[in-house]
Structure formats: structure tokens, C-alpha cells
N, C-alpha and C positions, 0 to 999 in steps of 0.2 A: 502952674501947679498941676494939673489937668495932664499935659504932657510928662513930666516927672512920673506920677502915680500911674500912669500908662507904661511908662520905662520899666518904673521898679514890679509891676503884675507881670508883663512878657520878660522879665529875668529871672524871675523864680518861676515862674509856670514851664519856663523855657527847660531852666536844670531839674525841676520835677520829672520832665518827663523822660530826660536825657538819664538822670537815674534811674527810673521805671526801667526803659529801654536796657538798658545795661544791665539791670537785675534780671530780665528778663531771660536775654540772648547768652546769659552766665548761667543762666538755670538752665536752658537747653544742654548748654555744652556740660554742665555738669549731669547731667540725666545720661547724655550719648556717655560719657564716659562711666556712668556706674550702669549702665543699664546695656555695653556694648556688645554683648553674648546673643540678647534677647532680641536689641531690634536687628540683628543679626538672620535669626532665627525669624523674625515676623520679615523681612527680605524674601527671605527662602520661600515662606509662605506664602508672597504675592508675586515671583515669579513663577512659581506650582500652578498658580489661580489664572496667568496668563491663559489667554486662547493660542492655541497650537500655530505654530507659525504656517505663512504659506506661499514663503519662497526661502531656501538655504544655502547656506555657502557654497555644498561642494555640485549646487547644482545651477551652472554658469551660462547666462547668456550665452548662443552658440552652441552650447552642446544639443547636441540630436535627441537626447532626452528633454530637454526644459521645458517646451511649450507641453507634454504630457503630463511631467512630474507636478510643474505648477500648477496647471488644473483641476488635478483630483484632488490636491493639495487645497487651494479655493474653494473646490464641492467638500471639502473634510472628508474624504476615503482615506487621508493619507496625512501623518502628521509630523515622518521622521521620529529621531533619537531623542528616547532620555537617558538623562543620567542616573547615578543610583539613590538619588534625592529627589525623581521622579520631574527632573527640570529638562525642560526642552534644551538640545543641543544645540541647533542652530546645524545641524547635520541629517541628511536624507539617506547618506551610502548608496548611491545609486546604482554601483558595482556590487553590492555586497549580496551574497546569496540570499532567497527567498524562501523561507520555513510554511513548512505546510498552516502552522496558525496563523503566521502573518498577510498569505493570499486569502485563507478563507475569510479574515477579520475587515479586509480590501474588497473581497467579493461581495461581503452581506452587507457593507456599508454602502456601497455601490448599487445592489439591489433594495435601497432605504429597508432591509431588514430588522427590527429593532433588538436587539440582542436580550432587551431588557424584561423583553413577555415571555422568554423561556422558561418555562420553570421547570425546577429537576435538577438532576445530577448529569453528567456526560455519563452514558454507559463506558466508554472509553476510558477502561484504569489511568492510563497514561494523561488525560487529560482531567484529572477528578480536580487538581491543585496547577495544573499549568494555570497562566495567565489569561491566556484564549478559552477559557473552559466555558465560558457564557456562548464565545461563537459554535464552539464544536457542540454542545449542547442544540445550538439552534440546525447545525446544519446537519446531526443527528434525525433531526425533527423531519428535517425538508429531504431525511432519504439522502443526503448528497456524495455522491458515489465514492469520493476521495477518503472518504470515513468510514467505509465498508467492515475495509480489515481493521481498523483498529491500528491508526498508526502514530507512531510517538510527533505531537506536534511541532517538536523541532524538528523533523526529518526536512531536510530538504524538496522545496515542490518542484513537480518534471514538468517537461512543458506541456505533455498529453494532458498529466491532471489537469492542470492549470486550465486548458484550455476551455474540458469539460466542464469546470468549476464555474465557468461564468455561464452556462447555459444553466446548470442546475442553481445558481444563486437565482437567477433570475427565474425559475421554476418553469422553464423552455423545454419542450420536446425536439428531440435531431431527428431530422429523416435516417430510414439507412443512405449511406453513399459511401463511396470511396473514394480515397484521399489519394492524389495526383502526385504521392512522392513513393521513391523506391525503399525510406524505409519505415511505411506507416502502414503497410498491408499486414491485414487481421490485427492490429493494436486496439487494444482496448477502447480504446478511444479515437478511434479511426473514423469513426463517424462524425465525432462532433469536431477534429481537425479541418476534415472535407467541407464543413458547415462556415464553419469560422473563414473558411479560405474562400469558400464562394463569397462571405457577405465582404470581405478586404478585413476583415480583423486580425489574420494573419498569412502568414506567407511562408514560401520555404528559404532555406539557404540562398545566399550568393557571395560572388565570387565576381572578383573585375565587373561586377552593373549584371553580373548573367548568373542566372538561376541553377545551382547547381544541384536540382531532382531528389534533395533531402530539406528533412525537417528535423529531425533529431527529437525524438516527441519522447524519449527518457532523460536526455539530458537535462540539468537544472534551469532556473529560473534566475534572473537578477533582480531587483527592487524596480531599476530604469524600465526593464523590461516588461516588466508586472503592470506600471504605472502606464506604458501604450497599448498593453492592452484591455484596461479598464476604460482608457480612455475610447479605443476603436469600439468596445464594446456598445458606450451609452453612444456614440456617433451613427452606429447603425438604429439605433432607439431611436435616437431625434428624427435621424432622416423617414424613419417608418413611422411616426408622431405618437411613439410608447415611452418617450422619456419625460422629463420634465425641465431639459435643458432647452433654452429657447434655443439654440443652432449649433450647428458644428463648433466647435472651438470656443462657445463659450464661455466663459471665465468664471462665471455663475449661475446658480442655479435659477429656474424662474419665480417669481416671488411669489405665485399661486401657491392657491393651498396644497399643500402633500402633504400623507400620510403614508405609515410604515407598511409594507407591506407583510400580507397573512403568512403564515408557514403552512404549504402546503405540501402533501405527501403528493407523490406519482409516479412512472416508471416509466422509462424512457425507452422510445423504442430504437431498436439498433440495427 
């Protein structure tokens, strides 16, 4: 009797719950199907919320750019493509040319500048409603020569500015010097070339492994390119113990405490 009454409680307890289940996993699917728009849309909104990735597709093991791009990409300097739904691409454009906003947004993140204590407008009409207007604001602030004139922030950057750009993100004075190429004599930024070039941040032209006595310091900039010399840049910091990366090449930042740094005015001597 005892086993019976045992039988007949686990067969109804058993399709109790088998229907429960069932009502359940029916309700679900009926919800995704009326509600298919919106959790649609809450998608959208937790890939938006993702952290910036920090390795990409079109940037491949092997390539002479990768150990650079994935770094600053791990320090977050660098975070590649959205879309127009503001979704990470899973693309870095490594080749693609480099816009005067997009270095300086590279440089002040690199310099832990916080974009976010600016306050103000960009004097810079051109930049009142770009997207970089918090950077160009800040590097308004900090004096930073590339902003002088007043240039549309998609202009593409040359490799002179560029160059200057990481001494003044970093709010660095240049010596005067002169630069060991044929064609960076009297260039604007001739000084802060010659700097870069003693500390190995950059270099000139070559040709078959041999140096061919140009630099090309109007030419543009590519993304890859941008990305080694952010990278050269904090490499000469660590090795001089003004960064906060524990070594060359490493992957991450140190876990100590940092803070952004001040914006400060100054004038560089040339």
C-alpha cells in the first residue's frame, strides 16, 4: 500500500511539473516572438556597453604592426571601429589614414590626460560639434602647437605634427637640435624630430635595410603607424622611470595608483 501511494504521488508530482516546465519554456518563446524588436534593441544595448576590444581582425599575428597596436589597445589609447550604432567593429584599419582628432585623442590618452576636467567650448569653430571637441578643448588648454591655426579636425596628421604632438601631450620641452635628415632642415618641427630620433622613437626612411637621409615630416600618418609611436613613446618613459608601465613591452599598465594628469600651459623652446 505504502509503495502504491508512493507510485501514484511521483506520477502526478512528476506531470505537475513536466507541465509547469512546459508552460514555462512556451511562455519564453512566446515573449521572444512578441517582444522580437525590442530584445532586439536591448542586444544592441549590451553590445554598446561592451569594453572596447583589444585585439582585431585586420590586425594579424605577424604583422610588424601587432605587438604595437595590441598594446595601446590593452593600455586603452586605442579602441578601433564603430559602427553607426556606435558598436565596436572588431576592425582597427591599420592602413587607414590618421585625422588630426584621432592622434590627438591617442596622444592625451597616452599622456592619462582626462579629457573630462576641460571645461569650455573649443575656441576652434571647426571643432565646436566634431566628436574630438572635449580633446581639442583640452589640447587648446595645454597650448598644443598642432591647434595653433585652427585646423578642421579631420585634416589629416603629418608626421612633423605627430611627432611634436607627443612631446606637448606629455607637456615636454625639446632642446633646440637638428634633425640628421635632408629634408627636415628649418621645418617647424625640426626640433622635436631630432629629439624623437636621438631618444629611437623614430627614424628616417629606408630602403633595402639602408637609410635613405629622409624623413618625409609633411607626409601623412597611418593608424599602425601612430600606434608605434605611442608605443616608442611610453617605452622611452619606462626606461627613464616617468611612465607607469612596469617594462618595455608590457601588456599592461602597472596596478599602482595613477592619476590624470594637470593641463598645463608652456612654450617650448626651439
Amino acid at each position: 500500500m505504502r509503495m502504491w501511494t508512493s507510485i501514484i504521488f511521483f506520477f502526478f508530482f512528476f506531470s505537475l511539473s513536466a507541465s509547469t516546465a512546459h508552460g514555462f519554456f512556451q511562455g519564453l518563446q512566446n515573449l521572444g516572438k512578441e517582444q522580437g524588436s525590442g530584445l532586439s534593441e536591448l542586444r544592441e544595448k549590451l553590445q554598446e556597453a561592451l569594453p572596447p576590444p583589444t585585439s582585431f581582425d585586420d590586425v594579424k599575428e605577424g604583422d610588424w604592426f601587432h605587438t604595437f597596436v595590441q598594446s595601446v589597445a590593452e593600455w586603452g589609447i586605442v579602441s578601433g571601429y564603430k559602427n553607426e550604432k556606435g558598436i565596436f567593429t572588431g576592425n582597427y584599419g591599420p592602413g587607414d589614414p590618421l585625422s588630426i582628432g584621432a592622434i590627438l585623442k591617442m596622444a592625451l590618452k597616452a599622456a592619462k590626460v582626462d579629457e573630462t576636467k576641460c571645461s569650455g567650448s573649443p575656441a576652434n569653430p571647426k571643432a565646436k560639434a566634431h566628436w574630438a571637441k572635449a580633446y581639442v578643448l583640452c589640447g587648446e588648454q595645454m597650448d598644443v602647437r598642432i591647434l595653433r591655426d585652427f585646423p578642421d579636425p579631420d585634416r589629416p596628421a603629418k608626421r612633423g605634427e605627430v611627432v611634436g604632438l607627443l612631446f606637448d601631450a606629455f607637456g615636454e620641452s625639446v632642446p633646440r637640435g637638428v634633425a640628421n635628415f635632408t629634408d627636415t632642415a628649418n621645418h617647424p618641427y625640426e626640433a622635436d624630430i631630432s629629439e624623437a630620433t636621438k631618444l629611437g622613437i623614430v627614424s628616417g626612411d629606408m630602403k633595402d635595410g639602408v637609410p635613405t637621409g629622409t624623413f618625409r615630416p609633411n607626409d601623412g600618418v597611418n593608424r599602425a603607424e601612430a600606434a608605434k609611436l605611442i608605443f616608442g613613446k611610453l617605452a622611452t618613459l619606462a626606461q627613464t622611470g616617468k611612465s607607469s608601465l612596469q617594462k618595455i613591452g608590457a601588456k599592461k599598465p602597472s596596478s599602482g595608483k595613477s592619476s590624470s594628469r594637470p593641463l598645463p600651459r608652456r612654450s617650448l623652446r626651439r
